[in-house]
KOLBAPA-567516 format. One record per atom (N, C-alpha, C, O, CB): residue in one letter; residue number from 1; x, y, z; atom name. Coordinates in pm, whole numbers, plus 50000, padded with zeros to 5 digits. Glycine has a CB too. Example, Ala and Ser with C-alpha at 12.3 -4.5 7.8 and 13.67 -1.06 7.14 Angstrom:
! KOLBAPA-567516
+------+-----+-------+-------+-------+------+
! rest !  nr !    px !    py !    pz ! atom !
+------+-----+-------+-------+-------+------+
!    A !   1 ! 51319 ! 49431 ! 50780 !    N !
!    A !   1 ! 51230 ! 49550 ! 50780 !   CA !
!    A !   1 ! 51320 ! 49670 ! 50780 !    C !
!    A !   1 ! 51424 ! 49668 ! 50846 !    O !
!    A !   1 ! 51131 ! 49553 ! 50905 !   CB !
!    S !   2 ! 51285 ! 49775 ! 50708 !    N !
!    S !   2 ! 51367 ! 49894 ! 50714 !   CA !
!    S !   2 ! 51290 ! 50003 ! 50787 !    C !
!    S !   2 ! 51341 ! 50114 ! 50804 !    O !
!    S !   2 ! 51408 ! 49940 ! 50572 !   CB !
+------+-----+-------+-------+-------+------+
END
This chain:
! KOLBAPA-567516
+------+-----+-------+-------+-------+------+
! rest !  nr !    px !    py !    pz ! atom !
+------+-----+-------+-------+-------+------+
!    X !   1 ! 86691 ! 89963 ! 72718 !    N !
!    X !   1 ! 86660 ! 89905 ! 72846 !   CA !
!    X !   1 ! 86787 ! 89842 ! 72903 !    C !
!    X !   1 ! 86855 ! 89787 ! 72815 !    O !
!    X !   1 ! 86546 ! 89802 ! 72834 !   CB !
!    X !   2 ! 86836 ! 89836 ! 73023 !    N !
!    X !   2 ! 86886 ! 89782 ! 73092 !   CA !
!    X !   2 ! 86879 ! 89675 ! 73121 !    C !
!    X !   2 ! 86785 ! 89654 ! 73199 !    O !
!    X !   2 ! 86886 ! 89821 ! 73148 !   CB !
!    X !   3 ! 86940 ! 89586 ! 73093 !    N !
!    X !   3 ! 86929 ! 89428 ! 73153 !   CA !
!    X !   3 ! 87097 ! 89380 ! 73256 !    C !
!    X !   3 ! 87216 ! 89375 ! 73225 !    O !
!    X !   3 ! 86910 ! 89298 ! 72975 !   CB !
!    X !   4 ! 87024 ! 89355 ! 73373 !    N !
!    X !   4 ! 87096 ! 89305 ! 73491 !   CA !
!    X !   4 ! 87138 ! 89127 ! 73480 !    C !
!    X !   4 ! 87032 ! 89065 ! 73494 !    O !
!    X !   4 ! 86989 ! 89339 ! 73626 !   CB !
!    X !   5 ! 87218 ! 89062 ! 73467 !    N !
!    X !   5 ! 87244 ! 88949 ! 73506 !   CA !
!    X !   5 ! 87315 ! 88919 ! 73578 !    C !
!    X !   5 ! 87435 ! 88946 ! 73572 !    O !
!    X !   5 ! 87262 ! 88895 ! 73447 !   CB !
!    X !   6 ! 87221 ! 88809 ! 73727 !    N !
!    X !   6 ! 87321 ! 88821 ! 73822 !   CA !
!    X !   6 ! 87332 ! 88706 ! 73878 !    C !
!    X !   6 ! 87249 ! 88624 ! 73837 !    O !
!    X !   6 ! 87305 ! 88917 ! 73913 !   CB !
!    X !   7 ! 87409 ! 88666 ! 73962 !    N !
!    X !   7 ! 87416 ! 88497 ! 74016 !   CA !
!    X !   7 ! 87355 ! 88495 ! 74112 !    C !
!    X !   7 ! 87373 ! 88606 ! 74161 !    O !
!    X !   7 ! 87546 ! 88426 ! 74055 !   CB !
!    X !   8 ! 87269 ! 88419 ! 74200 !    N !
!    X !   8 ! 87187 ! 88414 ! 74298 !   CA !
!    X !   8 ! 87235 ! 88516 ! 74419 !    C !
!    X !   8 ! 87176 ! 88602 ! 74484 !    O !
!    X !   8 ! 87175 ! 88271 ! 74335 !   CB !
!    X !   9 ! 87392 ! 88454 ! 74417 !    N !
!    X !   9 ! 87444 ! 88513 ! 74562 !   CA !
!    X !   9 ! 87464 ! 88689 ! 74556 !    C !
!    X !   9 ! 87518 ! 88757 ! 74643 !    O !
!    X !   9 ! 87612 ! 88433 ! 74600 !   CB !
!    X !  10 ! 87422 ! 88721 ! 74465 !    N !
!    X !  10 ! 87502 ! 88877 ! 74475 !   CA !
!    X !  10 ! 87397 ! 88985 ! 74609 !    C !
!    X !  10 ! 87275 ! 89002 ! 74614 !    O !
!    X !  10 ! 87490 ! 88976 ! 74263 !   CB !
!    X !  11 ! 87464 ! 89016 ! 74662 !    N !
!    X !  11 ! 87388 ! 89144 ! 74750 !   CA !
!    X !  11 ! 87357 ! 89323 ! 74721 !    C !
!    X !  11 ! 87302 ! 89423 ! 74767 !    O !
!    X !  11 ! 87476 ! 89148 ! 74872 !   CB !
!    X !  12 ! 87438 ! 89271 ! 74614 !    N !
!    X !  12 ! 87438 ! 89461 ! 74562 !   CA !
!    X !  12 ! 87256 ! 89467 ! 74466 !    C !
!    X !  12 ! 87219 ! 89572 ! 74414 !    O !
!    X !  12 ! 87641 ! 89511 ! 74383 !   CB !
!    X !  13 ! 87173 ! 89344 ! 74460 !    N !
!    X !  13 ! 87102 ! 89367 ! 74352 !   CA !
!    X !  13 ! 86981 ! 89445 ! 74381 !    C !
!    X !  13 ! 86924 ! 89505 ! 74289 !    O !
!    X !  13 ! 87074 ! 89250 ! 74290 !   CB !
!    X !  14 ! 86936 ! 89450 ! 74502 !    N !
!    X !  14 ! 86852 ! 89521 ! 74559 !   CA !
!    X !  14 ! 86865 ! 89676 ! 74545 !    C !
!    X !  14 ! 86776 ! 89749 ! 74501 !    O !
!    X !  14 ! 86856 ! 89479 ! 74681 !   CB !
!    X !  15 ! 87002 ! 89723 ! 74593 !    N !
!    X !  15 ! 87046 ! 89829 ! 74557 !   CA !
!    X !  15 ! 87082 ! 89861 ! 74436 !    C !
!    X !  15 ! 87066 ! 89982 ! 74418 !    O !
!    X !  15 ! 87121 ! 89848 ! 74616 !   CB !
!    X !  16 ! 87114 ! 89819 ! 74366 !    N !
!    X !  16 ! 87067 ! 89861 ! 74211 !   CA !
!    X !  16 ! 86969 ! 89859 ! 74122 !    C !
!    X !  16 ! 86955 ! 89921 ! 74017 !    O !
!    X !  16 ! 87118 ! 89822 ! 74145 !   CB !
!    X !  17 ! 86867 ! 89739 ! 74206 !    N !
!    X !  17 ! 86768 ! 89811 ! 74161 !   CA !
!    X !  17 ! 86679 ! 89906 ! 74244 !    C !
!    X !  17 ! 86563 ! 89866 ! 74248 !    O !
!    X !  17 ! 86701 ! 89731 ! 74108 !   CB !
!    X !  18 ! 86694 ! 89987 ! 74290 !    N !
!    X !  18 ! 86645 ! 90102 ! 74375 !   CA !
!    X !  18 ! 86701 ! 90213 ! 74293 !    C !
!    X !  18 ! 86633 ! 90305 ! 74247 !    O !
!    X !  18 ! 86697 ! 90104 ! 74537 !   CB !
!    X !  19 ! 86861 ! 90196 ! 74272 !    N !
!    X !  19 ! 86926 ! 90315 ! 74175 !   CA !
!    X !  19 ! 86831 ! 90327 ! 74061 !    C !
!    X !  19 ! 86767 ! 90431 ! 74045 !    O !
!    X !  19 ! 87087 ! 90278 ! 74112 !   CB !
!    X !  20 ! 86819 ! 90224 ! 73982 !    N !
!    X !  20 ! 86785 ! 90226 ! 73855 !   CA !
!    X !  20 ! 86661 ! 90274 ! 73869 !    C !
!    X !  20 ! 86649 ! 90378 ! 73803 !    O !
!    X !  20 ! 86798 ! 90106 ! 73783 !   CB !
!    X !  21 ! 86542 ! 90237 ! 73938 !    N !
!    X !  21 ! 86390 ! 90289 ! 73960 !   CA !
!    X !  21 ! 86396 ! 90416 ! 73999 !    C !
!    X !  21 ! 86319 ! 90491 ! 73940 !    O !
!    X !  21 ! 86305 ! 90214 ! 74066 !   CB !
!    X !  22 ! 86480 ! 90474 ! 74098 !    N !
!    X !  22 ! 86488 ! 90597 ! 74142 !   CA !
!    X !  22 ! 86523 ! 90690 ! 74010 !    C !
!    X !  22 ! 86468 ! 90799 ! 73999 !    O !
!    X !  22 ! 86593 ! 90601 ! 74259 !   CB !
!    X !  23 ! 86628 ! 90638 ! 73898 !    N !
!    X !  23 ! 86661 ! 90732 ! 73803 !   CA !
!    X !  23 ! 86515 ! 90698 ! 73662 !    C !
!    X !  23 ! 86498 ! 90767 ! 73562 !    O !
!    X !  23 ! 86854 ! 90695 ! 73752 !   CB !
!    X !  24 ! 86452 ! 90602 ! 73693 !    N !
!    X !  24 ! 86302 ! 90594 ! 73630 !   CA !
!    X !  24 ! 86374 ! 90573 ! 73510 !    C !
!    X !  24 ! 86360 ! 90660 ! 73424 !    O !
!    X !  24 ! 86180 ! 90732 ! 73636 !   CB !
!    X !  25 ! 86463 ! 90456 ! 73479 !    N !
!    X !  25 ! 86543 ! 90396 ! 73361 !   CA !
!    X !  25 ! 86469 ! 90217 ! 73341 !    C !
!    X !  25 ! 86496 ! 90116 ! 73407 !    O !
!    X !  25 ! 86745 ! 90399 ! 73415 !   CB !
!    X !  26 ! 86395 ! 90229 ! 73254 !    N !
!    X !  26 ! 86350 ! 90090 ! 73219 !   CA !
!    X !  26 ! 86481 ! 89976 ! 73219 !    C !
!    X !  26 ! 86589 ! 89999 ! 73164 !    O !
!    X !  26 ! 86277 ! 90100 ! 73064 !   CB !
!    X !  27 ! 86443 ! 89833 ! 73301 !    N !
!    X !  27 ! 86547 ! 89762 ! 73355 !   CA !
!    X !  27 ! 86432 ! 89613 ! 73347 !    C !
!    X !  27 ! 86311 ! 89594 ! 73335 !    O !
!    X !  27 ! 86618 ! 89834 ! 73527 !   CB !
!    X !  28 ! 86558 ! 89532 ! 73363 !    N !
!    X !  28 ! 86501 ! 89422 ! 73395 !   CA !
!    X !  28 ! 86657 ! 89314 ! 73488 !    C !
!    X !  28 ! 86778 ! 89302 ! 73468 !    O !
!    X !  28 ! 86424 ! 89359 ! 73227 !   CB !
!    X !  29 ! 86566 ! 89263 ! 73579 !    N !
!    X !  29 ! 86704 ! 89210 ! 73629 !   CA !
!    X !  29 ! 86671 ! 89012 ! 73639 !    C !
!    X !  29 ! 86588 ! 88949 ! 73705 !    O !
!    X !  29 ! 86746 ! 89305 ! 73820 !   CB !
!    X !  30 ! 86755 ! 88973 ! 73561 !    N !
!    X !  30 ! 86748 ! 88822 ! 73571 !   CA !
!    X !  30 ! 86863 ! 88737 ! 73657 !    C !
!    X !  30 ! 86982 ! 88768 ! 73663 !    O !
!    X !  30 ! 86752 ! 88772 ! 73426 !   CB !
!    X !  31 ! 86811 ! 88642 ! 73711 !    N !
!    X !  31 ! 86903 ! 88563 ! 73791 !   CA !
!    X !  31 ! 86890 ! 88437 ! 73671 !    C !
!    X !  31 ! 86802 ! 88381 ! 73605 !    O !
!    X !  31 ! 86850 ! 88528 ! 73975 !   CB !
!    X !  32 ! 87073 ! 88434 ! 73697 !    N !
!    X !  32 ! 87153 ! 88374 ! 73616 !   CA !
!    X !  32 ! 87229 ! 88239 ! 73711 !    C !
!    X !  32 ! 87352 ! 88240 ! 73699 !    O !
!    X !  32 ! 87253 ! 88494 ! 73556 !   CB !
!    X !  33 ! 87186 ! 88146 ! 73785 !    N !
!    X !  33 ! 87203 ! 88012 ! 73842 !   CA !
!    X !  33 ! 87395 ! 88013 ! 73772 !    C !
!    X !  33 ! 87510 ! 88030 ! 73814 !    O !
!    X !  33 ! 87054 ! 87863 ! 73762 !   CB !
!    X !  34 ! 87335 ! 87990 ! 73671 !    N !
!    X !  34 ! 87506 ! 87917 ! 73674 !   CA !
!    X !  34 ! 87602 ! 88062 ! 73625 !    C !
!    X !  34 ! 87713 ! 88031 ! 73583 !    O !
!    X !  34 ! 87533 ! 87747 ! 73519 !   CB !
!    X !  35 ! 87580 ! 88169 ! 73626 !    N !
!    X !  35 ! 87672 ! 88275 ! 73599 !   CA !
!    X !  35 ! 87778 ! 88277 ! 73726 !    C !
!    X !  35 ! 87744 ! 88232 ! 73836 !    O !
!    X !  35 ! 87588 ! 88420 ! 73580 !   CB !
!    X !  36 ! 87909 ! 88335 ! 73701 !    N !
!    X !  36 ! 87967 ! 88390 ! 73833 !   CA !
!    X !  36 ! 87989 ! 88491 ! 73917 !    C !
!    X !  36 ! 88027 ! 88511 ! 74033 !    O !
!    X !  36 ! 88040 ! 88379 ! 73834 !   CB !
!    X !  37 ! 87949 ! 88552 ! 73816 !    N !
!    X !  37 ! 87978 ! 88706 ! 73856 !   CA !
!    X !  37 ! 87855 ! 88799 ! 73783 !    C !
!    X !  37 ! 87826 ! 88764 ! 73668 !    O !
!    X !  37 ! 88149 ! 88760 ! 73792 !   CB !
!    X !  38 ! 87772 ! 88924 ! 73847 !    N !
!    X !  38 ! 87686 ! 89026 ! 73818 !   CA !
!    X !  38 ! 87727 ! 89093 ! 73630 !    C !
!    X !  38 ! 87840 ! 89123 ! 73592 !    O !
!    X !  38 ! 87714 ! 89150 ! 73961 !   CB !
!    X !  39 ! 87637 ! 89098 ! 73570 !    N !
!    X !  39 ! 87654 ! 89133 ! 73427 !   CA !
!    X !  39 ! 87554 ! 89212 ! 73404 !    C !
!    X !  39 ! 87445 ! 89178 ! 73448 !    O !
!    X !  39 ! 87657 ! 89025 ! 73329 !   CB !
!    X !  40 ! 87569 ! 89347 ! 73324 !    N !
!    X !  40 ! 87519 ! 89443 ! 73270 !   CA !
!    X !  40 ! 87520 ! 89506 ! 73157 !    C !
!    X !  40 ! 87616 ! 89569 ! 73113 !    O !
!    X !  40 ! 87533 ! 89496 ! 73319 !   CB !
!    X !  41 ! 87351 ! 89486 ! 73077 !    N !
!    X !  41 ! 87339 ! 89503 ! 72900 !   CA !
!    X !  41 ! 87289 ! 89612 ! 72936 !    C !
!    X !  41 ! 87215 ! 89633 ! 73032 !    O !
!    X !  41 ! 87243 ! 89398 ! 72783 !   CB !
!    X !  42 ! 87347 ! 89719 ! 72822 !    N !
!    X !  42 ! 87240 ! 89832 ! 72799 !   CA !
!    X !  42 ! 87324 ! 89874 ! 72637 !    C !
!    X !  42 ! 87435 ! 89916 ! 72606 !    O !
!    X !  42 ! 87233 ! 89985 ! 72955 !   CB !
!    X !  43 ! 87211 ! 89839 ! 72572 !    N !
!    X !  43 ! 87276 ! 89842 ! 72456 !   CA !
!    X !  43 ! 87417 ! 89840 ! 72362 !    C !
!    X !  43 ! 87440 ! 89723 ! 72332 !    O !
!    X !  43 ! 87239 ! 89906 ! 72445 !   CB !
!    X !  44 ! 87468 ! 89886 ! 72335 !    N !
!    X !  44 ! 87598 ! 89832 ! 72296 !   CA !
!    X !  44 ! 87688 ! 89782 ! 72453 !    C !
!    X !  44 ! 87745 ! 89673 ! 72461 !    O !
!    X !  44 ! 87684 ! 89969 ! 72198 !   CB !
!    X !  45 ! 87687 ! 89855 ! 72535 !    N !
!    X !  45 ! 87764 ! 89804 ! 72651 !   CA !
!    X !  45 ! 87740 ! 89698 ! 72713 !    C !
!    X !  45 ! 87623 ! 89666 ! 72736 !    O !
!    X !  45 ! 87766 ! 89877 ! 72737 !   CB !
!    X !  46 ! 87824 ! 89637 ! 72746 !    N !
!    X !  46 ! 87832 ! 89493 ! 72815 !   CA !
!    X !  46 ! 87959 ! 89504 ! 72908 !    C !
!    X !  46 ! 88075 ! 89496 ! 72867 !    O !
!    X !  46 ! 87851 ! 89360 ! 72697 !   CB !
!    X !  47 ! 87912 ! 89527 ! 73069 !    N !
!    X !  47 ! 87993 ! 89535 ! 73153 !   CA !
!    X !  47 ! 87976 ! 89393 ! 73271 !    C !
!    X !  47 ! 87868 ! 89352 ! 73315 !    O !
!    X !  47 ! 87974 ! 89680 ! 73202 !   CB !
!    X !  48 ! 88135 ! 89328 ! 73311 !    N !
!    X !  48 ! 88108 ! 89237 ! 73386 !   CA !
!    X !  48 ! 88176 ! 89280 ! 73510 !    C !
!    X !  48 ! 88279 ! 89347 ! 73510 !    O !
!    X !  48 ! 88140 ! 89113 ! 73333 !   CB !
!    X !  49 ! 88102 ! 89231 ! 73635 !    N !
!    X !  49 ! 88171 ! 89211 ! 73786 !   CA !
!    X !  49 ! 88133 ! 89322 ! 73866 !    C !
!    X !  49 ! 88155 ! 89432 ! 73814 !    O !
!    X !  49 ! 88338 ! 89205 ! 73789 !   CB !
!    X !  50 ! 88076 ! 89321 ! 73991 !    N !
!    X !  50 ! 88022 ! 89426 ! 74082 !   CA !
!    X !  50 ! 88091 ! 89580 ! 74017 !    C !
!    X !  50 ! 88022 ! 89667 ! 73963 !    O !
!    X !  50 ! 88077 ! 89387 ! 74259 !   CB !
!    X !  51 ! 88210 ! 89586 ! 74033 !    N !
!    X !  51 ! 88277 ! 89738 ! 74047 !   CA !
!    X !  51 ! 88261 ! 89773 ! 73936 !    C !
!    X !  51 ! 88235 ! 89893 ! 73939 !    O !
!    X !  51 ! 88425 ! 89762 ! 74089 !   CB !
!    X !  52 ! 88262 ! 89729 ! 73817 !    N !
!    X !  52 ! 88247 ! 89804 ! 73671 !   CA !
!    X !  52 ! 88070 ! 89851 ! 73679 !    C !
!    X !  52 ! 88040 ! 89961 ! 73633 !    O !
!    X !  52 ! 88291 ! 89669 ! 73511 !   CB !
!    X !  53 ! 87966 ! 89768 ! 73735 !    N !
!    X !  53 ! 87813 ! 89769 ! 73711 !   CA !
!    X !  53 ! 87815 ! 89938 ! 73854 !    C !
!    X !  53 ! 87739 ! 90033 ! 73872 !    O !
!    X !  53 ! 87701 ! 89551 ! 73770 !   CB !
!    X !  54 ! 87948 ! 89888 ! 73921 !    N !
!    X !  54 ! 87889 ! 90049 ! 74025 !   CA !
!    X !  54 ! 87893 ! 90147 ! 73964 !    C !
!    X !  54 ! 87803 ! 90231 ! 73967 !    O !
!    X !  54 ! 87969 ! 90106 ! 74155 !   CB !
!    X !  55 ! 88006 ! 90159 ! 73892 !    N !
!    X !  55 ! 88096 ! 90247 ! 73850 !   CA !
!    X !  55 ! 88001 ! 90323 ! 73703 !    C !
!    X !  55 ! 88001 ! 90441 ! 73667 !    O !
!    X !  55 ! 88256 ! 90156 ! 73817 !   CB !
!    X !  56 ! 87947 ! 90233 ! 73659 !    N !
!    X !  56 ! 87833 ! 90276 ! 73563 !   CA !
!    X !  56 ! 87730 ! 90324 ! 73596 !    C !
!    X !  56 ! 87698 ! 90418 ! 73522 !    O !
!    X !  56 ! 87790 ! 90193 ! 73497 !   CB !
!    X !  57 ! 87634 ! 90295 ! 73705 !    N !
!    X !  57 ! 87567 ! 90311 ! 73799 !   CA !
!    X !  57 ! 87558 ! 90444 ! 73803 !    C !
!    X !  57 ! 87467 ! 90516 ! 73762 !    O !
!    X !  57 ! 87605 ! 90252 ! 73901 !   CB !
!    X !  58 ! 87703 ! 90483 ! 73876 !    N !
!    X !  58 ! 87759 ! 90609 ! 73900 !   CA !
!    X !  58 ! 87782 ! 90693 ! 73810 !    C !
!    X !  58 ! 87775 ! 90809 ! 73853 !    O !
!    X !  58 ! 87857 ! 90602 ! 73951 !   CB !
!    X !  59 ! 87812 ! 90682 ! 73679 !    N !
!    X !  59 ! 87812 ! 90794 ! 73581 !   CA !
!    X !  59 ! 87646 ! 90819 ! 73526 !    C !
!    X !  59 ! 87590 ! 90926 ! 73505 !    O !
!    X !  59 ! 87923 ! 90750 ! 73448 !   CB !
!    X !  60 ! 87596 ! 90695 ! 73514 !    N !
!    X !  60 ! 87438 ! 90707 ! 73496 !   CA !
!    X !  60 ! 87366 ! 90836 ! 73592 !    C !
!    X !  60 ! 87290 ! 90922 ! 73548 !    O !
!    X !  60 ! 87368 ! 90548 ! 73547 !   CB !
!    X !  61 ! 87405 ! 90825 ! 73710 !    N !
!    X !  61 ! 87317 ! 90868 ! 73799 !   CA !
!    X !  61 ! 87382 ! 91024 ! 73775 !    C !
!    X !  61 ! 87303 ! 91118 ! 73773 !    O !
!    X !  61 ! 87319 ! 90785 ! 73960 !   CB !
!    X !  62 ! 87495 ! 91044 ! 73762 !    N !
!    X !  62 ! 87573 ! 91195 ! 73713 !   CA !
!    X !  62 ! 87494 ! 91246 ! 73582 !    C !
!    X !  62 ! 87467 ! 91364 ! 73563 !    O !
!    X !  62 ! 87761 ! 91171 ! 73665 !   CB !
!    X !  63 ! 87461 ! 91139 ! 73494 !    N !
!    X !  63 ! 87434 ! 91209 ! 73347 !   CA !
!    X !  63 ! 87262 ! 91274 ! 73382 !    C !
!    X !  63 ! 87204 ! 91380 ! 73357 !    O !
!    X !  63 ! 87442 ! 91063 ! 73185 !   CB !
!    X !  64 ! 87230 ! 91160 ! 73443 !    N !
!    X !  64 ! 87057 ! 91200 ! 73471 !   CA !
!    X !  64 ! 87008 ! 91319 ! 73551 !    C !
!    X !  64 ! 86922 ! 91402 ! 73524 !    O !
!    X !  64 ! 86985 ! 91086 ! 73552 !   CB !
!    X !  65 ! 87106 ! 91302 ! 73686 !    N !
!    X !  65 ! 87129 ! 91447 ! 73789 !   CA !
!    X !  65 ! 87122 ! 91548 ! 73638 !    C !
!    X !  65 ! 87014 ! 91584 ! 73592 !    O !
!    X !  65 ! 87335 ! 91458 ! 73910 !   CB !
!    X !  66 ! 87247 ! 91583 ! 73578 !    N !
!    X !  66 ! 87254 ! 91682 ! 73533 !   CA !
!    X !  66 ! 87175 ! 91721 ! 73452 !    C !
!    X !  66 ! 87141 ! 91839 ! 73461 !    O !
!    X !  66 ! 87336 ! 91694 ! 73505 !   CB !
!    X !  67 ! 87109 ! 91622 ! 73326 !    N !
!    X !  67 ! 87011 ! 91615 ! 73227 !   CA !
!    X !  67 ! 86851 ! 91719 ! 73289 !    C !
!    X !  67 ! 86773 ! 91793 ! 73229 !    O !
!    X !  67 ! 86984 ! 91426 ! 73204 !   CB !
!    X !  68 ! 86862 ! 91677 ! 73423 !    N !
!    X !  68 ! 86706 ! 91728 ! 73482 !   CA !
!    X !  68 ! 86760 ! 91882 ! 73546 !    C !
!    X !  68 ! 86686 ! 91980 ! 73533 !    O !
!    X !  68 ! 86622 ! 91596 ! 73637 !   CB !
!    X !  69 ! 86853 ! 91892 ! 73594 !    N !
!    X !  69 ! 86921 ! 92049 ! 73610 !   CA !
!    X !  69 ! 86965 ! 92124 ! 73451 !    C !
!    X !  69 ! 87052 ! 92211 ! 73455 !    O !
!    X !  69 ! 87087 ! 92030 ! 73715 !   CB !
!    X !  70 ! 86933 ! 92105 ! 73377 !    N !
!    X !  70 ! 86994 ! 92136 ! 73237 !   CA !
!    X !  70 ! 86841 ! 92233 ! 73162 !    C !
!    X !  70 ! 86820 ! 92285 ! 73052 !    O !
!    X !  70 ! 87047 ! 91949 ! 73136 !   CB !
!    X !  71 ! 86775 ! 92220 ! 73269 !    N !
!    X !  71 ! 86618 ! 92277 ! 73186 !   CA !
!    X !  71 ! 86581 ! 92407 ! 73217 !    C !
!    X !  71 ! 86595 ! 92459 ! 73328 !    O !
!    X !  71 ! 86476 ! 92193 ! 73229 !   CB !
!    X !  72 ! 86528 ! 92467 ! 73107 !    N !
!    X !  72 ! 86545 ! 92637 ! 73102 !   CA !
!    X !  72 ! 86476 ! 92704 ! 73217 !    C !
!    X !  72 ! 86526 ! 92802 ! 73273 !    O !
!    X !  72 ! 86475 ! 92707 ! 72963 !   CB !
!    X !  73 ! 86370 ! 92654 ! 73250 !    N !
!    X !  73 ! 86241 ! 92711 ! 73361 !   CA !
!    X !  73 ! 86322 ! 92761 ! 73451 !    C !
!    X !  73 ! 86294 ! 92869 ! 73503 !    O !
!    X !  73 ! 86127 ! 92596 ! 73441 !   CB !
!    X !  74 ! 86480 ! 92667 ! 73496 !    N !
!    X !  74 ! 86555 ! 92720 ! 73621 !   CA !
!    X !  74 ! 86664 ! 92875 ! 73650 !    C !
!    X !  74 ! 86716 ! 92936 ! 73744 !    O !
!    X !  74 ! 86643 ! 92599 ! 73642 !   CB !
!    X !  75 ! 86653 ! 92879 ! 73504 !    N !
!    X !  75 ! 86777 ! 93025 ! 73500 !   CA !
!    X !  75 ! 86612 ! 93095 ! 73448 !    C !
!    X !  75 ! 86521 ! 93053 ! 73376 !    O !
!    X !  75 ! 86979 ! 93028 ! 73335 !   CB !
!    X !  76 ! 86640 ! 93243 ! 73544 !    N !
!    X !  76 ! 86608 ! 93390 ! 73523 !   CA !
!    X !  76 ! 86592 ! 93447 ! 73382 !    C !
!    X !  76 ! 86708 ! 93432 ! 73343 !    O !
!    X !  76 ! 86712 ! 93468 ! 73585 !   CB !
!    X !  77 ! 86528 ! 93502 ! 73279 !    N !
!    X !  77 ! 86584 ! 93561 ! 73173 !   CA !
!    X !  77 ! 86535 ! 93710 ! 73176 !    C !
!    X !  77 ! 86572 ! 93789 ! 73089 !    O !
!    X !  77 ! 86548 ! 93486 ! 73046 !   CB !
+------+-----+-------+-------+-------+------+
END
């Protein structure tokens, strides 16, 4: 599971969580009062600060795209 920690003020959190529901990836997102910056658990990884959580975001959403194009029903035999 995904766990989001973020500081009250962040604006990206809405939009990530839309990413994350859209890719149907179990998440949870907590507001963190005294944190400074947006933080992201997903098992061994621990990424801090908006651009690293996009940037993950972004390979996530590449691995899943491809994972669901990767299934046999779609090629001819």
């Amino acid at each position: 599971m995904i766990t989001l920690y973020y500081p009250p003020t962040t604006k990206q959190i809405t939009s990530w969580q839309d990413r994350l529901e859209r890719m149907a990836i179990k998440h949870e997102l907590i507001m963190g009062p005294e944190l400074s910056q947006p933080q992201l658990q997903y098992g061994e990884d621990h990424l801090q600060g908006t651009a690293a959580i996009e940037a993950y975001l972004d390979k996530l959403e590449d691995f899943v795209k491809s994972w669901y194009e990767d299934r046999c029903d779609k090629y001819e035999f």
